[in-house]
C-alpha positions as CSV (number, residue, x, y, z in Angstrom):
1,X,13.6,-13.5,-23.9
2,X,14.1,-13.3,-20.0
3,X,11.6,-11.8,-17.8
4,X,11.3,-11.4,-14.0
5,X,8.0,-12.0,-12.7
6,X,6.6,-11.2,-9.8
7,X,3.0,-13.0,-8.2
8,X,1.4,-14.4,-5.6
9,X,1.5,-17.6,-3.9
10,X,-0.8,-19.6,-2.5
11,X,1.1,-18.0,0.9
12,X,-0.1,-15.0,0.1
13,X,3.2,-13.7,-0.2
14,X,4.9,-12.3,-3.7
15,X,7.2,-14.2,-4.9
16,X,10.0,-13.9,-8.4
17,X,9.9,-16.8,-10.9
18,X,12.1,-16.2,-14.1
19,X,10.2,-17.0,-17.3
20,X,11.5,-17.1,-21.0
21,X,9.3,-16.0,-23.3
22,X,9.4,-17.8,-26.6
23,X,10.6,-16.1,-29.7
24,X,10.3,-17.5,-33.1
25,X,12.0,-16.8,-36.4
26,X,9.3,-14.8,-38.6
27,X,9.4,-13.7,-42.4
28,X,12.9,-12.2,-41.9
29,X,12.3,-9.5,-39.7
30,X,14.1,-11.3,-36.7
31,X,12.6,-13.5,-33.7
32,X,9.1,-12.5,-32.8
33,X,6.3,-13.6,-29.8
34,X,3.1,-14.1,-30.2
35,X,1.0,-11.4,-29.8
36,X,0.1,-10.4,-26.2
37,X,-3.1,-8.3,-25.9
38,X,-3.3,-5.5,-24.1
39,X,-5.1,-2.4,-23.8
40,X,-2.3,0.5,-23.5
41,X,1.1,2.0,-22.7
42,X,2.0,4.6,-19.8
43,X,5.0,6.3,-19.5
44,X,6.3,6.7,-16.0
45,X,9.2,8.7,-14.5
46,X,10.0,8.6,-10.7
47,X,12.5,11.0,-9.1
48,X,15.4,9.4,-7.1
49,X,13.8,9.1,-3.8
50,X,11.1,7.1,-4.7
51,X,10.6,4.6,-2.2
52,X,7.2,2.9,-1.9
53,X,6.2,0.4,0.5
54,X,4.4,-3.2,0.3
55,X,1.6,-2.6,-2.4
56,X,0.2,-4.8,-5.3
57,X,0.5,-4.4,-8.7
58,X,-3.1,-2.2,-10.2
59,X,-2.9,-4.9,-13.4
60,X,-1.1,-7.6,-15.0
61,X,1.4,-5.8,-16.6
62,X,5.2,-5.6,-18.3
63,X,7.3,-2.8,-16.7
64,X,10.5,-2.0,-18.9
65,X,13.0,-0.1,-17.5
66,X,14.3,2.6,-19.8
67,X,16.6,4.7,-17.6
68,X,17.7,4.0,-13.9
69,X,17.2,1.0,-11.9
70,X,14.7,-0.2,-9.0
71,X,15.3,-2.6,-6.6
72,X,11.8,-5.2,-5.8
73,X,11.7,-6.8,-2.6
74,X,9.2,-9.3,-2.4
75,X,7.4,-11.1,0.3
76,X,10.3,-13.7,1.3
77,X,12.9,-10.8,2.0
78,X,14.5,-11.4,-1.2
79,X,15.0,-8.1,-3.0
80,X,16.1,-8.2,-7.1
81,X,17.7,-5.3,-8.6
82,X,16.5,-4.1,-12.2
83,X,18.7,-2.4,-14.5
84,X,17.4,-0.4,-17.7
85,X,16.4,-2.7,-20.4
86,X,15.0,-5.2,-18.1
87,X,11.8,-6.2,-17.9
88,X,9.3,-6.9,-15.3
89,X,6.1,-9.0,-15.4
90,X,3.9,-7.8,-12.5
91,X,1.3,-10.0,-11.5
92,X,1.0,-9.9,-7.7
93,X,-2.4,-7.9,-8.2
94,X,-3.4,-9.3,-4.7
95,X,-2.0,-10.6,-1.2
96,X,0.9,-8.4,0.0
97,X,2.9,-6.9,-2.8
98,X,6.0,-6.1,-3.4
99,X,8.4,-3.1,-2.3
100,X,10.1,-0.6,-5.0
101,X,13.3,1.5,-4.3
102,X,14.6,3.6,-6.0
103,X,18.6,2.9,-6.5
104,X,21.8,5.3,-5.7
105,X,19.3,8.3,-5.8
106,X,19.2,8.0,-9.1
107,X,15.6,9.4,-10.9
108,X,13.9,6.1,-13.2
109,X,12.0,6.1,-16.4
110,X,10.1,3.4,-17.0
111,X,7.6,2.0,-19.9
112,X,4.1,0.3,-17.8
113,X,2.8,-2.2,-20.8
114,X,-0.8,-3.7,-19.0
115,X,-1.8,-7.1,-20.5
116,X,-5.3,-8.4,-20.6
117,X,-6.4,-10.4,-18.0
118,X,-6.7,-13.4,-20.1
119,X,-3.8,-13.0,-22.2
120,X,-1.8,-16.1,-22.2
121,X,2.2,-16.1,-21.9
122,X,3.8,-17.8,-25.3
């Protein structure tokens, strides 16, 4: 499963890397990942002007989109667009961030997922 990450280089600068997570065939129920701990869900919904400057991510955490898009700019210039049902790993918890836009106007709901500290990526 594709995911778009987001972190922070030795530049200090945030930077994308995609990353696969591995799925594996499990007792019939389809293709599953190993567990990823985490403390929590939050729900978020941002109207269609949401624009928010550099900032770092608060934790490591998977943001799903579930309505709406966003577009991420990171430290390099380069700016991704995320549509609904794609996933975000944030881990650019220091240095300088990452921008989020809102796109079209258009309002966003979106799923925040924190993962522990330690957890390790399958």
């Amino acid at each position: 499963m594709r995911v778009v990450r987001v972190y922070t280089g030795d530049d200090g600068e945030s930077h994308f890397q995609d990353v696969d997570i591995g799925v594996t065939s499990e007792g019939g129920i389809g293709r599953l990942s190993p567990l990823i701990e985490g403390p929590g869900v939050m729900f978020r919904e941002v109207d269609g002007d949401y624009d928010l400057d550099f900032h770092t991510a608060p934790r490591r955490q998977f943001v799903v989109n579930l309505r709406g898009s966003v577009d991420i700019t990171v430290g390099s210039g380069e700016t991704r667009r995320l549509e609904s049902g794609d996933i975000l790993l944030a881990e650019d918890t220091t240095g300088h961030g990452h921008k989020s836009r809102a796109v079209e106007g258009q309002p966003r709901s979106c799923l925040f997922i924190p993962i522990n500290e330690d957890a390790k990526l399958p």
